[in-house]
C-alpha positions in Angstrom: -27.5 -53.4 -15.2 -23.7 -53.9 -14.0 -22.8 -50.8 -16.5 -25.6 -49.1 -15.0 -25.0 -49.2 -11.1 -20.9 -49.2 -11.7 -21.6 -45.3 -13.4 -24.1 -44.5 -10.7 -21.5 -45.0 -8.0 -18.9 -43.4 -10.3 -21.4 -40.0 -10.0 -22.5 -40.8 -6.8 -18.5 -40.4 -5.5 -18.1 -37.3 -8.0 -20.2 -35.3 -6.4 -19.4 -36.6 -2.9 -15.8 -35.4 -3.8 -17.1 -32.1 -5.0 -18.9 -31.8 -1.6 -16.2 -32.6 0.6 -13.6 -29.9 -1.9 -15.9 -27.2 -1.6 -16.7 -27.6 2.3 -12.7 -27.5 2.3 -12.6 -24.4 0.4 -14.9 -22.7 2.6 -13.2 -23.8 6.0 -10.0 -22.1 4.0 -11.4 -18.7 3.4 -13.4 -19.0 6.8 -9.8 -19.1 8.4 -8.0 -16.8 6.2 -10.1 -14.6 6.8 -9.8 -15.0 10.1 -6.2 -14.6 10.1 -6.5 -11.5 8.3 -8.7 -9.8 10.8 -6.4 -10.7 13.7 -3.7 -9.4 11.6 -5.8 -5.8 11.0 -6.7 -5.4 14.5 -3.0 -6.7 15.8 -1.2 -4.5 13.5 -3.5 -1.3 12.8 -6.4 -0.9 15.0 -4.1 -2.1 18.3 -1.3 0.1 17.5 -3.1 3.4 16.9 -5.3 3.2 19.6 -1.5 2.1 21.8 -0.6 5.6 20.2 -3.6 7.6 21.6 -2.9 6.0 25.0 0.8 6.9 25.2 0.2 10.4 23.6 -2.5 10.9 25.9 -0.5 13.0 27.9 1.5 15.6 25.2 -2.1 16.3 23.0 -4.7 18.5 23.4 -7.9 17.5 23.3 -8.8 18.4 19.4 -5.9 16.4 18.1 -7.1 13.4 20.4 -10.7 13.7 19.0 -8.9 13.5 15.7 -6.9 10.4 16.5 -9.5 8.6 17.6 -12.2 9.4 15.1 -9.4 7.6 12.3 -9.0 5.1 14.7 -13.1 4.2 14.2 -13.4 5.1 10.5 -11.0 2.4 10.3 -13.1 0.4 12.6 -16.0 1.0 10.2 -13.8 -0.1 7.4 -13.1 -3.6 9.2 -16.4 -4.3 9.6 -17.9 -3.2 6.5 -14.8 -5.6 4.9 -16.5 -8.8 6.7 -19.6 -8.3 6.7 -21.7 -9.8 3.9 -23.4 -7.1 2.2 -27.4 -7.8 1.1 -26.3 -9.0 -2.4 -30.4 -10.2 -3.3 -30.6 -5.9 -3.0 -28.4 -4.6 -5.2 -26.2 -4.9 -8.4 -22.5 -6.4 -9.0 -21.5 -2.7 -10.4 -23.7 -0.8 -7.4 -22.1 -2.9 -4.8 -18.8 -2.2 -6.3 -19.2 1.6 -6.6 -20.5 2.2 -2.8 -17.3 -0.1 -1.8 -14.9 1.8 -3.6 -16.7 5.5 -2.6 -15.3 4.4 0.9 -11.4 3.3 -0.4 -11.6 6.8 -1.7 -11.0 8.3 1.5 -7.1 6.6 1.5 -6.4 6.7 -2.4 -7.7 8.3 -5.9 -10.2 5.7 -7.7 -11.3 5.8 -10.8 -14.2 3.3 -11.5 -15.8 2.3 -14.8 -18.9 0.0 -15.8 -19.9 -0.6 -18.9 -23.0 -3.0 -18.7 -24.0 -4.1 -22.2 -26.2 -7.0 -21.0 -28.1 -7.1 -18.0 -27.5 -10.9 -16.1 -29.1 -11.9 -12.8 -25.8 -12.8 -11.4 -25.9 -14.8 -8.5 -25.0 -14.1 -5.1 -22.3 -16.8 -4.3 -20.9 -15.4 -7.7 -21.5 -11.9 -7.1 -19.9 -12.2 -2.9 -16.6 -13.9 -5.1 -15.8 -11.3 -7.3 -16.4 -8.5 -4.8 -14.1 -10.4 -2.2 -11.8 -10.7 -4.9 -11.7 -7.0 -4.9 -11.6 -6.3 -1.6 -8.4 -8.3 -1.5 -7.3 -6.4 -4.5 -8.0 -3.5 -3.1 -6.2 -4.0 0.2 -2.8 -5.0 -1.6 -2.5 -2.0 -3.4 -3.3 -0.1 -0.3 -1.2 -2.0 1.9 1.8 -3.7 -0.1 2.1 -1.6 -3.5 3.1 2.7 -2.0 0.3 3.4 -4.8 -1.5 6.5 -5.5 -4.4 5.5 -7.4 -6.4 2.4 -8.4 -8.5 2.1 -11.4 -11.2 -0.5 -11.7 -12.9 -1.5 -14.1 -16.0 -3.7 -15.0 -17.7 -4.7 -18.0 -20.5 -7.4 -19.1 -21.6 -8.3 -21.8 -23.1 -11.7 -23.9 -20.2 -13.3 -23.6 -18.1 -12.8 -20.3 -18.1 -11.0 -16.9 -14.7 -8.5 -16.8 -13.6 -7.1 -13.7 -9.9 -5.2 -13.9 -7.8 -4.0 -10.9 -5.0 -1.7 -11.4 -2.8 0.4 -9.7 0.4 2.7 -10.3 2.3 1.4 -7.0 5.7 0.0 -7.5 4.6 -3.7 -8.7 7.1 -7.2 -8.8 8.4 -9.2 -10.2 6.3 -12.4 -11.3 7.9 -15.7 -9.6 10.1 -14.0 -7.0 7.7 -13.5 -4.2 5.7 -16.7 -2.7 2.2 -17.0 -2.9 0.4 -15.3 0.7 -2.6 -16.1 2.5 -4.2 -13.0 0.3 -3.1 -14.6 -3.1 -4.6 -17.9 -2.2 -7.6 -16.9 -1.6 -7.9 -15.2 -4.6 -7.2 -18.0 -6.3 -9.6 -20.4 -3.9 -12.6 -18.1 -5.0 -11.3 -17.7 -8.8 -11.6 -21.7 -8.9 -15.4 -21.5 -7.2 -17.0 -19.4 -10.0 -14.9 -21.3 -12.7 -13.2 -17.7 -13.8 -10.1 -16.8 -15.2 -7.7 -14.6 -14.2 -3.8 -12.8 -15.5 -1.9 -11.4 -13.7 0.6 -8.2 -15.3 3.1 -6.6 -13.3 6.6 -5.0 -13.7 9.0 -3.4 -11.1 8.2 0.2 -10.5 5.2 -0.4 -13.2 2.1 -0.9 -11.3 0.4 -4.1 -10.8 -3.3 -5.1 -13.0 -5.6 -8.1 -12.7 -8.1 -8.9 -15.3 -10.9 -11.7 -14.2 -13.0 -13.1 -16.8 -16.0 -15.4 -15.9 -18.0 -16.8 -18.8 -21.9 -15.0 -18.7 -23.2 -18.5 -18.9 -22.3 -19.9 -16.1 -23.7 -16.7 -14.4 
């Protein structure tokens, strides 16, 4: 009976540590990603519309129209990014493809899926992997001068695949620190147990290759 209750309280404070790890982990992302919208409407969304209000003056009315549709496409953008899409609706590769329809509008995509075994994937999994790839996504667009991004995702019985890569101008591994985009990244790679590598070269592009095992799907 000693044996018995001295493992129950060794489970009982397992899980209460796994509790209190994942509520940190979600406090994390919840403020990362708050940093990073402060950061997009600071630096992007601010500034142009700073432009328009300076310009205001020197443009006629056409290019303003212009300016300031971009200005809310990129609007759109933001909140499409943070928004939790209805992931019960749709599929990991469907979700993927209307995402990635919209980042053609700044860069050339190419997007593959091979599905060779349908999973019900679920949705904490599924809104992981495609915040993975939004993050993905906005490095290349941001940090890497690329002009195109290919992505890539295939399932089959034994593992969930999802590449990233693009032809911008890459790093060198170990020389830059880890940012608030990285870590996250790695936050939500260590929440669905996945696996991920990492390839990069200067002036050789940059590609990510996930891999989460199909049965803990």
């Amino acid at each position: 009976m000693k044996s018995i209750r001295k493992n129950k309280h060794k489970v009982m404070q397992m899980v209460r540590n796994t509790q209190t790890e994942c509520w940190e982990n979600t406090i994390f992302l919840q403020e990362k990603d708050r940093e990073r919208l402060a950061e997009e409407l600071h630096d992007n969304i601010i500034s142009r519309l700073n432009l328009i209000r300076l310009n205001a003056q020197h443009k006629n009315m056409n290019e303003l129209n212009l300016d300031l549709k971009n200005s809310m496409q990129l609007i759109r953008e933001l909140s499409h990014n943070l928004t939790p899409p209805d992931l019960s609706e749709i599929e990991l590769s469907d979700l993927i493809a209307d995402y990635l329809e919209q980042v053609k509008t700044n860069i050339k995509v190419d997007y593959y899926s091979l599905i060779l075994k349908e999973y019900t994937i679920n949705n904490q999994t599924k809104l992981n992997i495609f915040r993975i790839l939004q993050e993905l996504i906005n490095n290349s667009l941001k940090h890497a001068n690329a002009t195109k991004i290919t992505v890539s995702v295939r399932i089959s019985k034994q593992y969930l695949s999802l590449i990233v890569e693009d032809n911008g101008k890459g790093f060198k591994t170990g020389t830059q620190p880890a940012g608030i985009g990285l870590r996250s990244i790695q936050s939500r790679t260590k929440q669905i147990n996945a696996i991920y590598k990492l390839k990069t070269k200067p002036q050789r592009g940059t590609k990510y290759i996930f891999f989460v095992n199909t049965i803990t799907l």
